[in-house]
Z-matrix of the N, CA and C atoms (Angstrom, degrees):
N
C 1 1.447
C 2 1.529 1 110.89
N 3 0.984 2 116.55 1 -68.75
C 4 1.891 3 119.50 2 169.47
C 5 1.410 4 102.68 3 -58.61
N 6 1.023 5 156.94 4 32.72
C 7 1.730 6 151.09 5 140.81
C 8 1.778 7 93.57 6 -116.74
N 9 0.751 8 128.04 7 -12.83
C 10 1.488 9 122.50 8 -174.39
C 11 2.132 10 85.57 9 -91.75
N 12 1.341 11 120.61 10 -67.53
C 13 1.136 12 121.87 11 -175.46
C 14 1.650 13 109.46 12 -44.91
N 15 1.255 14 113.56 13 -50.40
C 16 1.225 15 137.43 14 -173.47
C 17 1.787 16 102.46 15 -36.09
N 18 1.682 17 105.26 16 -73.91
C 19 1.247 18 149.65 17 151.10
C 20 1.815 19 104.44 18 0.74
N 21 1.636 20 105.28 19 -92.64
C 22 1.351 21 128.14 20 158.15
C 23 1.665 22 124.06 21 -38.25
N 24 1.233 23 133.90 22 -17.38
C 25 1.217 24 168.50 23 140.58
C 26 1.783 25 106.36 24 -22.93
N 27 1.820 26 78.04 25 -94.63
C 28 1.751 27 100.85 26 -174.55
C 29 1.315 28 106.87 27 -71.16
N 30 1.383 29 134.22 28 -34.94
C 31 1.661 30 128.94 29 163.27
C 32 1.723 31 105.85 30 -50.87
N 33 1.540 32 123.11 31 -36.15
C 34 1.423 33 93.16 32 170.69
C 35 1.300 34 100.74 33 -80.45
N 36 1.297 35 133.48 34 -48.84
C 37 1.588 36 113.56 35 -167.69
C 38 1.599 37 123.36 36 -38.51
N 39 1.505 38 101.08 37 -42.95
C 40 1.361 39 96.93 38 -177.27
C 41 1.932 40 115.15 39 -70.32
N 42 1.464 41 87.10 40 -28.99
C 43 1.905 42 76.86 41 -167.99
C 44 1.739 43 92.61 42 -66.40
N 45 1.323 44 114.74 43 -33.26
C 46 1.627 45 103.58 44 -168.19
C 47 1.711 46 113.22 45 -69.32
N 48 1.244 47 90.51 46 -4.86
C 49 1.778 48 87.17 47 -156.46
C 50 2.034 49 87.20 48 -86.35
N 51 1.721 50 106.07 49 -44.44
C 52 1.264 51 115.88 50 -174.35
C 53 1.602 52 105.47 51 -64.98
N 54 1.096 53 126.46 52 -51.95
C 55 1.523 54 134.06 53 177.46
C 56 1.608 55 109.23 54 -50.80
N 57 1.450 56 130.54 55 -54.14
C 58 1.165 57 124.49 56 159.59
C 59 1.413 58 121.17 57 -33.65
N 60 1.700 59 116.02 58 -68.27
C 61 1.268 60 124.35 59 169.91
C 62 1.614 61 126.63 60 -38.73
N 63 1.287 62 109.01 61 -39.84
C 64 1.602 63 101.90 62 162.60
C 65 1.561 64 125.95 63 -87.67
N 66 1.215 65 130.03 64 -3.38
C 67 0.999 66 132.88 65 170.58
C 68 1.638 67 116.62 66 -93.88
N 69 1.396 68 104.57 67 147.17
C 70 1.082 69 117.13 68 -152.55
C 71 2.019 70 109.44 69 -91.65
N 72 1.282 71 140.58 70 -115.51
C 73 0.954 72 89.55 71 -176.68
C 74 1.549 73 113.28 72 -108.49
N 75 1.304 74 158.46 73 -139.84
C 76 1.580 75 140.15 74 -150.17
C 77 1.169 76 98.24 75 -140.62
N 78 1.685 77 83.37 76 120.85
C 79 1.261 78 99.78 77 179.18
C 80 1.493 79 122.36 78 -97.73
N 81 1.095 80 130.73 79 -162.88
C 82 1.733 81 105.72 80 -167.60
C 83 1.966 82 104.67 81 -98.28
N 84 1.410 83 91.32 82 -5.95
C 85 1.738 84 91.92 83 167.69
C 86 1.548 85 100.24 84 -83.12
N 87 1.562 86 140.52 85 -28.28
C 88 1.029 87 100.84 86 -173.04
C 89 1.506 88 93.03 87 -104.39
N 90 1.208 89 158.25 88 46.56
C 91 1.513 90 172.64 89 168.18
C 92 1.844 91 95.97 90 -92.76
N 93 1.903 92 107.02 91 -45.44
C 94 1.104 93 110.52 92 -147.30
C 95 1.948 94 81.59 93 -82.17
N 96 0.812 95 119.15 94 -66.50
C 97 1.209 96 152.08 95 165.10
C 98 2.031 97 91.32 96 -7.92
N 99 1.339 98 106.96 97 -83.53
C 100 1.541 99 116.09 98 -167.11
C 101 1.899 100 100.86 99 -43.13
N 102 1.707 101 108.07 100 -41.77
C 103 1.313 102 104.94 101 177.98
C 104 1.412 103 130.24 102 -51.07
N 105 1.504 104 84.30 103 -39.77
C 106 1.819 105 105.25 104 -162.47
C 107 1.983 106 94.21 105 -53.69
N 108 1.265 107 100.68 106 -60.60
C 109 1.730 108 129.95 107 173.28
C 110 1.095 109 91.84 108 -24.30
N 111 2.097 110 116.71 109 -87.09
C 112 1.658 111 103.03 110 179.95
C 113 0.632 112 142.12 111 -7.17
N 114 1.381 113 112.94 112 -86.44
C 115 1.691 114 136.63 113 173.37
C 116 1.652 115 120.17 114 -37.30
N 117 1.386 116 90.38 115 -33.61
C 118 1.699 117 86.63 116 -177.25
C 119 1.391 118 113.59 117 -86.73
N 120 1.602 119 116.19 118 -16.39
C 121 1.170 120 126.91 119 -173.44
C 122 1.515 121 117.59 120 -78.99
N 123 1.628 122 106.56 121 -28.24
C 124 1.686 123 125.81 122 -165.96
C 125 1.688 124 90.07 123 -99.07
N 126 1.709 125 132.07 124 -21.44
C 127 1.236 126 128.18 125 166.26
C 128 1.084 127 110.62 126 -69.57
N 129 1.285 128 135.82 127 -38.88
C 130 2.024 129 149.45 128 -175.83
C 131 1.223 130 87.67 129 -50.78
N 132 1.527 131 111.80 130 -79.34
C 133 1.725 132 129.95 131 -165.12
C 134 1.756 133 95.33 132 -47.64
N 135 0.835 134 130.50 133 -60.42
C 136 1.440 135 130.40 134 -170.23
C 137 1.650 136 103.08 135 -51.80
N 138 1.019 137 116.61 136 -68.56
C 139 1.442 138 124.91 137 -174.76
C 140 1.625 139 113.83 138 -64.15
N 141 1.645 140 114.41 139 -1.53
C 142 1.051 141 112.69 140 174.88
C 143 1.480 142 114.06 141 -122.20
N 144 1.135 143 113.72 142 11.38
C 145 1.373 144 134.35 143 -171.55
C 146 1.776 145 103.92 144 -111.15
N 147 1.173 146 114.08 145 -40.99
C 148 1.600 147 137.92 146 176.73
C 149 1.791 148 95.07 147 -80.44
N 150 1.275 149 125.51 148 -10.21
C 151 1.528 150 108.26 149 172.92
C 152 1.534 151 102.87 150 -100.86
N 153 1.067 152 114.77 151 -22.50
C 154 1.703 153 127.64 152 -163.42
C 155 1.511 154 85.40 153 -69.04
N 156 1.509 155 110.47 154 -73.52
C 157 1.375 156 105.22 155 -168.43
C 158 1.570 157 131.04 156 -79.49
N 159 1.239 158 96.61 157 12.97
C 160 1.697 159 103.31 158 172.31
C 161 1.477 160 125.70 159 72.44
N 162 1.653 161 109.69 160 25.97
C 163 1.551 162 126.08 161 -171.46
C 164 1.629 163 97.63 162 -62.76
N 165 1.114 164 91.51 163 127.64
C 166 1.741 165 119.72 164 143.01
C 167 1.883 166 101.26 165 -26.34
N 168 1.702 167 107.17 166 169.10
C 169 1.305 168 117.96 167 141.11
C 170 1.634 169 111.90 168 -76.70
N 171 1.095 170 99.90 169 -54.41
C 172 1.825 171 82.01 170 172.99
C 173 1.100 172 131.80 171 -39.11
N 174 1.443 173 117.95 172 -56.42
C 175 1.536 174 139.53 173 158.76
C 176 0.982 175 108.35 174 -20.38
N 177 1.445 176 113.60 175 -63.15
C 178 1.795 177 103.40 176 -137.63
C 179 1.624 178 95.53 177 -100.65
N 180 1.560 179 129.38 178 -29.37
C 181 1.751 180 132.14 179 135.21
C 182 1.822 181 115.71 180 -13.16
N 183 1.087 182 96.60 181 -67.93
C 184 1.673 183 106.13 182 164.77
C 185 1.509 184 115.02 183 -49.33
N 186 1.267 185 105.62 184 -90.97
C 187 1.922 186 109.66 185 168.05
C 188 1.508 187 126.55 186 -27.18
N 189 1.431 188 108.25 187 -66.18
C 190 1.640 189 100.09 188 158.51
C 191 1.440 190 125.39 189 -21.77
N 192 1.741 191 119.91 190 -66.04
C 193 0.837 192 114.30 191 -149.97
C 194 1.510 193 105.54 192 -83.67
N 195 1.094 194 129.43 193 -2.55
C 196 2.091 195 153.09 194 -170.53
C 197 1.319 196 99.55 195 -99.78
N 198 1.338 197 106.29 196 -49.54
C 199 1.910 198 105.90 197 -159.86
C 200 1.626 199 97.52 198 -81.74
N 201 1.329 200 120.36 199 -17.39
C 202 1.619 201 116.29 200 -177.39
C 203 1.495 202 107.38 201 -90.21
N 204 1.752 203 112.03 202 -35.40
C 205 1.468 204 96.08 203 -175.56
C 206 1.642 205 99.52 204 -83.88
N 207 1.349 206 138.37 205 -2.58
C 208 1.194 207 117.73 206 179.81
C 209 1.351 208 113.62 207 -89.17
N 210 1.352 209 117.29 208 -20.06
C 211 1.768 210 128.91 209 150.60
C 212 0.918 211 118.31 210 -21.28
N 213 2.001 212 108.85 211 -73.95
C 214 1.109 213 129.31 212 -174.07
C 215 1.743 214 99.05 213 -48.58
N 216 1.204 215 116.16 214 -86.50
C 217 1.364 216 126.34 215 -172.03
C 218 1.583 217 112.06 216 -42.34
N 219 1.493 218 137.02 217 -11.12
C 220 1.205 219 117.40 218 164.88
C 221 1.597 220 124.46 219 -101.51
N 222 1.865 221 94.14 220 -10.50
C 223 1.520 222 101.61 221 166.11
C 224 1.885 223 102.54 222 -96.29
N 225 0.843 224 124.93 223 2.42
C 226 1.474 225 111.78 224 149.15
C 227 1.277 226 130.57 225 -64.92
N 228 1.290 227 101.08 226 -52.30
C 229 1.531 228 116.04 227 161.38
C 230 1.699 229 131.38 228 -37.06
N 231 1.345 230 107.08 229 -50.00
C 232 1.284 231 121.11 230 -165.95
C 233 1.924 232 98.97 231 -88.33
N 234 1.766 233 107.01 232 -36.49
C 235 1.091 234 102.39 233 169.85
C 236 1.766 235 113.13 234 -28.29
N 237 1.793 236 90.36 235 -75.25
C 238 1.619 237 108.29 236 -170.21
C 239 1.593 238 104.97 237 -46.62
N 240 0.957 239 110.78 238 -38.38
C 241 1.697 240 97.02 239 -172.59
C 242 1.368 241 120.67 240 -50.34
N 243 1.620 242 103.29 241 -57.66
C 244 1.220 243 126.38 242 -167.62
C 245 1.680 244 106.80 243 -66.01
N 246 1.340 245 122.78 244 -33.73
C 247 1.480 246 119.88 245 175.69
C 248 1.250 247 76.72 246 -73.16
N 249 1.441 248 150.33 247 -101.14
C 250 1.521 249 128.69 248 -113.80
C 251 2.015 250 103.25 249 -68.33
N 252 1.483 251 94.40 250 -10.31
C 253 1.663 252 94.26 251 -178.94
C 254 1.444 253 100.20 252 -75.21
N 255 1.152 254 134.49 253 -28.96
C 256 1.550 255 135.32 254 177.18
C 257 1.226 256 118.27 255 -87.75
N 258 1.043 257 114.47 256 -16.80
C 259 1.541 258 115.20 257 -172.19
C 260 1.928 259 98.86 258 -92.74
N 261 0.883 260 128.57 259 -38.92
C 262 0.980 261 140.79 260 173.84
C 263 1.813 262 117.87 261 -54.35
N 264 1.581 263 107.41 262 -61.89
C 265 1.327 264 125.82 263 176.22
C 266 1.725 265 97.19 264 -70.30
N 267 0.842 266 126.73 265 -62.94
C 268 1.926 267 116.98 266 163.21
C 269 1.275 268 124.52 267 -35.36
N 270 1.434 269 120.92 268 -1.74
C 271 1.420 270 116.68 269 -156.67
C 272 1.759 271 101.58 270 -114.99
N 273 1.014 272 119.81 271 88.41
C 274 1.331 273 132.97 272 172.64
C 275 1.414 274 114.62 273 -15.29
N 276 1.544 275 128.04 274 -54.67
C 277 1.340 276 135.23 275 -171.14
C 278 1.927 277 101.82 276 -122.14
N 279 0.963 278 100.23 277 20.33
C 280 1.649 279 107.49 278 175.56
C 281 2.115 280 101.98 279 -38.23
N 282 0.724 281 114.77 280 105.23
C 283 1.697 282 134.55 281 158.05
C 284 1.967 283 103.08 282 -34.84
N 285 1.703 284 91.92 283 138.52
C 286 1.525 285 99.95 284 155.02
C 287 1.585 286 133.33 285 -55.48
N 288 1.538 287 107.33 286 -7.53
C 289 1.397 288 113.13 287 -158.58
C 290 1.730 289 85.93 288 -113.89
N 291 1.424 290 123.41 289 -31.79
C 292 1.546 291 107.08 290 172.01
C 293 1.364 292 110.12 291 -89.50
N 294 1.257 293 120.65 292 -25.94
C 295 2.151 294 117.57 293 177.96
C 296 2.136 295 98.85 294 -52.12
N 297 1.629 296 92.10 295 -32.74
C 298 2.010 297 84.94 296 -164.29
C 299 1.314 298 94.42 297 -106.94
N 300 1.743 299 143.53 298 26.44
C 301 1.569 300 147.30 299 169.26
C 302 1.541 301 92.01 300 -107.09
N 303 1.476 302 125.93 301 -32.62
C 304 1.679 303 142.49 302 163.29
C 305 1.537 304 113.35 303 -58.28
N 306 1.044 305 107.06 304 -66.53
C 307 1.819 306 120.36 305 -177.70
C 308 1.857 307 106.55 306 -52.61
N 309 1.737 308 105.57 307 -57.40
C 310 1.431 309 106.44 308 -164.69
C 311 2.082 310 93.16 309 -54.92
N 312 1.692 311 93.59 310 -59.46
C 313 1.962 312 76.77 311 -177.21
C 314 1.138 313 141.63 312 -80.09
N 315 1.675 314 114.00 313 13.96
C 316 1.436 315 95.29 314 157.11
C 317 1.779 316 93.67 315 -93.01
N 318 0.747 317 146.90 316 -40.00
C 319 1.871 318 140.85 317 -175.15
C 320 1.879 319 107.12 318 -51.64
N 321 1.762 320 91.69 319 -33.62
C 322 1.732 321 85.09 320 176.36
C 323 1.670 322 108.30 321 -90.92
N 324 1.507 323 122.22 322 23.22
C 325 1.001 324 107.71 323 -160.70
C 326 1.853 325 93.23 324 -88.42
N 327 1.205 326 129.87 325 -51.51
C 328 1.066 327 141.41 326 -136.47
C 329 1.952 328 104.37 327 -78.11
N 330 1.510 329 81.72 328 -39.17
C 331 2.052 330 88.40 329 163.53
C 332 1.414 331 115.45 330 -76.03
N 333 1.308 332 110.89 331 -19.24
C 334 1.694 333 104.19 332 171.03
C 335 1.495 334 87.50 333 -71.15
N 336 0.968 335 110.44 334 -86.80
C 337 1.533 336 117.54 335 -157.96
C 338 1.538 337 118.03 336 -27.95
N 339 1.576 338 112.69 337 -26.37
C 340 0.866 339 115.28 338 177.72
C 341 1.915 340 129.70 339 -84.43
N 342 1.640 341 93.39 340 -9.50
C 343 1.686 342 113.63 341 176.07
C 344 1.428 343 101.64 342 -79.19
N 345 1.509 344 125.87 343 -30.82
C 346 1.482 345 143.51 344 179.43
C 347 1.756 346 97.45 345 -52.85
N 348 1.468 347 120.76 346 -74.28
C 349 1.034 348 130.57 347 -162.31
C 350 1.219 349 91.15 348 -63.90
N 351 1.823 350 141.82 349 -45.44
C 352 1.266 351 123.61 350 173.80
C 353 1.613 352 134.58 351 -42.34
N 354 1.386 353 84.79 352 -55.08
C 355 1.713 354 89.31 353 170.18
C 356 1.254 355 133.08 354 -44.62
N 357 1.761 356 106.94 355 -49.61
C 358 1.375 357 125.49 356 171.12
C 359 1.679 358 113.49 357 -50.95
N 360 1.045 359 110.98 358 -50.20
C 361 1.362 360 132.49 359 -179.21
C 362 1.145 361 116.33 360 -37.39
N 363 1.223 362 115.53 361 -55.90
C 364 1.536 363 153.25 362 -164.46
C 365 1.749 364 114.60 363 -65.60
N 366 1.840 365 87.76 364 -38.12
C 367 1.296 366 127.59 365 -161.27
C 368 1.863 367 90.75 366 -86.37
N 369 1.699 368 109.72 367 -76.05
C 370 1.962 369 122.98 368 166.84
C 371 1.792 370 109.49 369 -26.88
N 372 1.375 371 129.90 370 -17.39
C 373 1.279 372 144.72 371 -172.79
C 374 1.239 373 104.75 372 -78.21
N 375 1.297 374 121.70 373 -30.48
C 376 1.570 375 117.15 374 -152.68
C 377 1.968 376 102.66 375 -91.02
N 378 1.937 377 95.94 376 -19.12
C 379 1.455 378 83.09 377 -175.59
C 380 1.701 379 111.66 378 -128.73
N 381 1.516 380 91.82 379 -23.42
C 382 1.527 381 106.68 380 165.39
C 383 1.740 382 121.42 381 -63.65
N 384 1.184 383 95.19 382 159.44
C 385 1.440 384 107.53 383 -161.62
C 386 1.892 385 81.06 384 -90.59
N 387 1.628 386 103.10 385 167.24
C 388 1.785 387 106.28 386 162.68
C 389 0.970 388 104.56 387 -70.70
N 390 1.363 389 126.77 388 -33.94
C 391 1.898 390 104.24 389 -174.92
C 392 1.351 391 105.29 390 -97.60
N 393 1.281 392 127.65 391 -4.30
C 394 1.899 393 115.93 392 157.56
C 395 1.406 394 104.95 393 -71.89
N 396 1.338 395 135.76 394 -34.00
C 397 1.659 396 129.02 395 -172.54
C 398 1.797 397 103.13 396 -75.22
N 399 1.081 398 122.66 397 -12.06
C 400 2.009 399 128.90 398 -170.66
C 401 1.498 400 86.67 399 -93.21
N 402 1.607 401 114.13 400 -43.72
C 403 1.309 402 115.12 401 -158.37
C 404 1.438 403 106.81 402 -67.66
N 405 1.376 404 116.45 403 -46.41
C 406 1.482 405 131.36 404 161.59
C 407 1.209 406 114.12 405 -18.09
N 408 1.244 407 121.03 406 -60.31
C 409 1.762 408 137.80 407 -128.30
C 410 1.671 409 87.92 408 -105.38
N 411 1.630 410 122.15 409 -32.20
C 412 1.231 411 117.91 410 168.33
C 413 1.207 412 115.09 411 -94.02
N 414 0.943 413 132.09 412 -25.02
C 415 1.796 414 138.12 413 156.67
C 416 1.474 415 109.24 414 -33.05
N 417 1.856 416 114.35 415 -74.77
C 418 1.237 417 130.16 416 176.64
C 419 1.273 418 113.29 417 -40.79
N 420 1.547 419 122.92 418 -34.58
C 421 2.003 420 123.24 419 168.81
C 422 0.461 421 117.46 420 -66.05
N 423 1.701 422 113.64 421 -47.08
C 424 1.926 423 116.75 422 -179.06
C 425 1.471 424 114.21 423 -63.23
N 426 1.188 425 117.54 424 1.35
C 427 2.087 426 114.02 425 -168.32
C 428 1.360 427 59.26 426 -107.77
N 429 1.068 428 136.02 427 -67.79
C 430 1.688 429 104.23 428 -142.50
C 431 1.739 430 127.42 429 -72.99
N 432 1.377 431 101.15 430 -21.20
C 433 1.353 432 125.02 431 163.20
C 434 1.731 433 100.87 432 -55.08
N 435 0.964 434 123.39 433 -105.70
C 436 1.338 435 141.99 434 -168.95
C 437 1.830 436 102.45 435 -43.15
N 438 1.614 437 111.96 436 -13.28
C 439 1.327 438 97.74 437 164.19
C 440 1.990 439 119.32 438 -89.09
N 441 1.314 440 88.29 439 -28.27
C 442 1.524 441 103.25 440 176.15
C 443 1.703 442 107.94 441 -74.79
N 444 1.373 443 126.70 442 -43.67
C 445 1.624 444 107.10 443 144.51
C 446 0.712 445 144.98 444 5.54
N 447 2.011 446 105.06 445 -86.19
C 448 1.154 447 129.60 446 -177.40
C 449 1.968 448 106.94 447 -65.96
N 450 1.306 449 108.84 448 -31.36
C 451 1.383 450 114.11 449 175.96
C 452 1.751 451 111.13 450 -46.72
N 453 1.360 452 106.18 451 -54.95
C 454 1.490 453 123.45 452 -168.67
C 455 1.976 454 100.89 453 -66.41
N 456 1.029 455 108.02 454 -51.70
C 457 1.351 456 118.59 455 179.08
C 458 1.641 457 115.63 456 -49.24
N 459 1.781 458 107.32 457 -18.83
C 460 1.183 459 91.90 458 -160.07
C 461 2.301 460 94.17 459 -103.96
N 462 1.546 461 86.95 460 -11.26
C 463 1.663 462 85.66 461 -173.10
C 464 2.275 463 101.87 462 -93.87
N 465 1.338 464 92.95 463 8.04
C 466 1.768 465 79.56 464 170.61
C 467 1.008 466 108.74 465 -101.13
């Protein structure tokens, strides 16, 4: 069941990643479109993250609603980076003082991101068991493992 989900997953990643690539530039159907994808993608991970560790309905009611806004808030983050990382590298006469206002946030990106998952964490404590929060933290490798897999599987 989780390699079948898994599976269904990276087939959307790839059609979205390829469908982006041929389209020209974004329009607000496919803006609407890339979201829709998100959401369903950070719901998969949720619902497959909540089977790993054996959540309750209570639990995983709780988690949902933590594990999506901390999504939100760490792909906000990376959003901003990555525009000021492009805007910068696009910039013909870009200044020494914006190449190292570029450098410090993507290098500060990963300790922000990482105070994000603290908070949340802090937050997964109040209903999770100690060995559902370990279980988490190896859960969260295993999606990324078995998503990077499926990555390799799809370029041989």
């Amino acid at each position: 069941m989780n390699r079948v989900l898994i599976a269904i997953f990276c087939s959307l990643v790839f059609s979205c990643f390829s469908f982006h690539a041929a389209a020209g530039p974004d329009s607000k159907e496919d803006k609407v479109k890339r979201e829709q994808w998100y959401k369903n993608m950070v719901q998969t991970k949720i619902d497959y993250l909540a089977r790993q560790v054996g959540m309750n309905a209570d639990q995983k009611s709780k988690f949902e609603k933590q594990y999506a806004a901390m999504s939100a808030e760490t792909a906000k983050l990376s959003r901003e980076t990555r525009r000021l990382e492009r805007t910068v590298s696009k910039k013909a006469d870009a200044t020494d003082v914006e190449f190292e206002k570029a450098a410090e946030a993507i290098t500060e990106l990963k300790s922000k991101e990482g105070a994000i998952e603290q908070k949340y964490f802090n937050q997964f404590k109040a209903y999770l068991s100690k060995k559902q929060l370990f279980q988490l933290k190896v859960a969260e490798h295993k999606w990324m493992k078995e998503l990077m897999k499926h990555r390799m599987k799809g370029k041989k």
